[in-house]
KOLLUM-951806 format. One record per residue (C-alpha): residue number from 1; chain; x, y, z. Coordinates in steps of 0.05 Angstrom, whole numbers, always signed. Each point is the difference from the previous one (the first is absolute). Last residue first. Example, Ala and Ser with C-alpha at 12.3 -4.5 7.8 and 13.67 -1.06 7.14 Angstrom:
residues 2
(rec 2, A, (+273, -21, +143))
(rec 1, A, (-27, -69, +13))
//
This chain:
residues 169
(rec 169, A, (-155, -395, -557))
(rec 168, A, (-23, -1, -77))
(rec 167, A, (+59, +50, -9))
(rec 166, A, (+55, -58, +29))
(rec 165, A, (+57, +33, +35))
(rec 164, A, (+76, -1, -8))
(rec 163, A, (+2, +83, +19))
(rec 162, A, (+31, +53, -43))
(rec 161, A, (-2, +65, +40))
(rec 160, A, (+9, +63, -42))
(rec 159, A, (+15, +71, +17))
(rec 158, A, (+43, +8, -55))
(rec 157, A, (+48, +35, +44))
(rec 156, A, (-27, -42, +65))
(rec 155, A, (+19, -67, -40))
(rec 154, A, (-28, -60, +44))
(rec 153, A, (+24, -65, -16))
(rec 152, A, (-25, -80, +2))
(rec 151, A, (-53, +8, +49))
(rec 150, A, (-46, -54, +14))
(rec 149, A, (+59, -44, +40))
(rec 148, A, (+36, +46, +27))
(rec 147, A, (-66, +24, +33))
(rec 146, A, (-40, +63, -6))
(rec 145, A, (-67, -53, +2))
(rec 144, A, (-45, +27, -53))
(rec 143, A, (-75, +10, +21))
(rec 142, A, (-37, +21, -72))
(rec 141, A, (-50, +48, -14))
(rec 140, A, (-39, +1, -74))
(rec 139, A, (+17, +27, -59))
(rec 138, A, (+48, +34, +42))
(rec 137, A, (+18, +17, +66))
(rec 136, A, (+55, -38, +41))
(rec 135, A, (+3, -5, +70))
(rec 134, A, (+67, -27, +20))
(rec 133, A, (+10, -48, +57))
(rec 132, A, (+60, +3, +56))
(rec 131, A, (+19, -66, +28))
(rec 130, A, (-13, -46, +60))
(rec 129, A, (-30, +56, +45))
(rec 128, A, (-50, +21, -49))
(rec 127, A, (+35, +65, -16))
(rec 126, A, (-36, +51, -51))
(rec 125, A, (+15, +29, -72))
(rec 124, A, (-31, +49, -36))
(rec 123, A, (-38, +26, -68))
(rec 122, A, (+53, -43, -40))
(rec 121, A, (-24, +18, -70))
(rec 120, A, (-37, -54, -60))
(rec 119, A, (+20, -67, -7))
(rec 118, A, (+26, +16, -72))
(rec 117, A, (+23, -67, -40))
(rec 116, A, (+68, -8, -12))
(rec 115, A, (+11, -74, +0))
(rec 114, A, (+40, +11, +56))
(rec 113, A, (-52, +37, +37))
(rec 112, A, (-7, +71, -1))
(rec 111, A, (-13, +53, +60))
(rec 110, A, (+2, +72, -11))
(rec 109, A, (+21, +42, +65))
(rec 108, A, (-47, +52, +31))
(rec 107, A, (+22, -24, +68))
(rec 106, A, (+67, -28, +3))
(rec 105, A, (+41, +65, +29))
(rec 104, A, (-49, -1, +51))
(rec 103, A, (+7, -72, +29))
(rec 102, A, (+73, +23, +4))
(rec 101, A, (+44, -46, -42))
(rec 100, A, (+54, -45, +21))
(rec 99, A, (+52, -47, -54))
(rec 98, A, (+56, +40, +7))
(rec 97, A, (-2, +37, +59))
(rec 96, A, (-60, +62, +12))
(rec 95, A, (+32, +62, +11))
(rec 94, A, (-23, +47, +64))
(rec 93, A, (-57, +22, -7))
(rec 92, A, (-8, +79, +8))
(rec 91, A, (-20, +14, -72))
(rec 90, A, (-63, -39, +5))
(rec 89, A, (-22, +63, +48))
(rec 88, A, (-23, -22, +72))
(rec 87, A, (-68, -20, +24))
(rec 86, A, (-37, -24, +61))
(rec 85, A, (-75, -7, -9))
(rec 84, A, (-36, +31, +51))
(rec 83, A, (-55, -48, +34))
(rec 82, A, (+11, +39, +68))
(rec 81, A, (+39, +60, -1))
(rec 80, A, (-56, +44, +33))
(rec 79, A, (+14, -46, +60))
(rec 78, A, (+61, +22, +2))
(rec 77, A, (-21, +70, +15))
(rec 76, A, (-45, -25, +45))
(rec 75, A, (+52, -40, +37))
(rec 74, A, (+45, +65, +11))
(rec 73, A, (+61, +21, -18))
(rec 72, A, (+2, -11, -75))
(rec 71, A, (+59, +54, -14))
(rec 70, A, (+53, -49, -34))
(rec 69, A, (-42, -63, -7))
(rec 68, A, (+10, -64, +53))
(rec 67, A, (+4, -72, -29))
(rec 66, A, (-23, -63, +28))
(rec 65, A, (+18, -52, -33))
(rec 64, A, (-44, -80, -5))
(rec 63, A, (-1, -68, +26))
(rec 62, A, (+18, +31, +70))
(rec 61, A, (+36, +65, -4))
(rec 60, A, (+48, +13, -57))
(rec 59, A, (+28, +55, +4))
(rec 58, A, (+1, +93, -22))
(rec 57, A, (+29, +61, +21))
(rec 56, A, (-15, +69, -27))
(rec 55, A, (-23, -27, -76))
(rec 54, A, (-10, +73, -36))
(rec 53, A, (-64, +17, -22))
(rec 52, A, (-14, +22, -75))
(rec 51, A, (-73, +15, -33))
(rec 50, A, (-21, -38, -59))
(rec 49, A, (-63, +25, -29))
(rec 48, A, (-76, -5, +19))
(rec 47, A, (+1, +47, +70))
(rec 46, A, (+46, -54, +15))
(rec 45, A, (+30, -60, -35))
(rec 44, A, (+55, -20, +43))
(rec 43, A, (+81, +16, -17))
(rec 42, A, (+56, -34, +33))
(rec 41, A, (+60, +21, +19))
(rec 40, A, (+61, -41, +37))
(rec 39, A, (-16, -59, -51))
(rec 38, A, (+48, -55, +40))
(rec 37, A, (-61, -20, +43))
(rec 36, A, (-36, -24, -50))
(rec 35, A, (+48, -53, -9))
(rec 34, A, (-24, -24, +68))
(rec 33, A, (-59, -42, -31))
(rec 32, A, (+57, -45, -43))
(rec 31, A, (-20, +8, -46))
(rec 30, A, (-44, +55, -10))
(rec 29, A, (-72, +9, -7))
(rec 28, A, (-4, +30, +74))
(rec 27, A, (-54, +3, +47))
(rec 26, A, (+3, +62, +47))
(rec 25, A, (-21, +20, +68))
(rec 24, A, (+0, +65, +20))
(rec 23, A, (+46, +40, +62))
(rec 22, A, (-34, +69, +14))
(rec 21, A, (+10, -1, +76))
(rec 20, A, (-56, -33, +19))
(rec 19, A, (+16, -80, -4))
(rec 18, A, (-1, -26, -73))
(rec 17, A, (-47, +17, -45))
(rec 16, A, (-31, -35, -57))
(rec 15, A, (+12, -32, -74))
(rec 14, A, (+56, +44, -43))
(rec 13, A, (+17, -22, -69))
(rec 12, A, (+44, -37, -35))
(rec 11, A, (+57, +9, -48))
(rec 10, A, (-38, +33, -48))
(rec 9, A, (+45, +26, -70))
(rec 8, A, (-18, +73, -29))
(rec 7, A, (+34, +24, -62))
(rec 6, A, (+8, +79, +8))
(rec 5, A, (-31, +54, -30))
(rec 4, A, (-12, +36, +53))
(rec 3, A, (+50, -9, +61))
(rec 2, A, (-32, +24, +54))
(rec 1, A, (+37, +35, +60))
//
């Protein structure tokens, strides 16, 4: 079932096969990896939309999960799965806590300094391994940590993010 229309969030996306009976191998953006797991559908771009597949069974195996697809019997079929991007509608999240954002939710945001000069839009965010960094496009692009420290608030309704950054940096 496809749900057009829909706000699409990744949560990973699906790297090799696993034995012959259908099983794939997957790399999840969540955190922890096993949240995945919780998503009992999941949809794949195929035939260039988002197609459903139901999660039969699904662990972690190793450093990464291994997760077998309602009606993907086989390893070719699997293999066909291979570099799919693993999607579920926004919609689906559960709520964020105080203070917690989705990656996704962030994207498209304004950012401002204190002084209130325009940085330009959060394009994305990534994980260095000590803290998450923000992308920001511009005049020109700028590498903002997502820190405490950098960010003083983030207002999703205004969709703002005021950051305590120098514009010459």
């Amino acid at each position: 079932m496809d749900k057009p229309g829909s706000r699409w969030v990744t949560l990973g996306r699906i790297t090799g096969v696993f034995g012959v009976r259908g099983w794939v191998k997957v790399f999840s953006d969540t955190a922890p990896a096993t949240n995945i797991l919780g998503f009992l559908t999941w949809y794949l771009n195929t035939e260039g939309r988002p197609k459903a597949f139901e999660v039969e069974e699904g662990r972690p195996h190793g450093k990464g999960i291994i997760v077998k697809l309602k009606g993907c019997d086989d390893r070719d079929r699997a293999a066909a799965f291979i570099g799919s991007k693993i999607s579920v509608p926004r919609d689906t999240l559960p709520a964020a806590g105080d203070d917690e954002f989705y990656w996704t939710d962030l994207e498209g945001l304004r950012v401002r300094n204190l002084q209130g000069v325009d940085l330009g839009k959060m394009d994305r965010l990534f994980g260095t391994g000590s803290n998450d960094v923000m992308v920001v496009s511009g005049d020109r692009q700028r590498l903002i940590p997502f820190t405490a420290d950098a960010v003083t608030s983030v207002d999703l309704e205004t969709g703002l993010i005021t950051v305590d950054w120098d514009p010459d940096f």
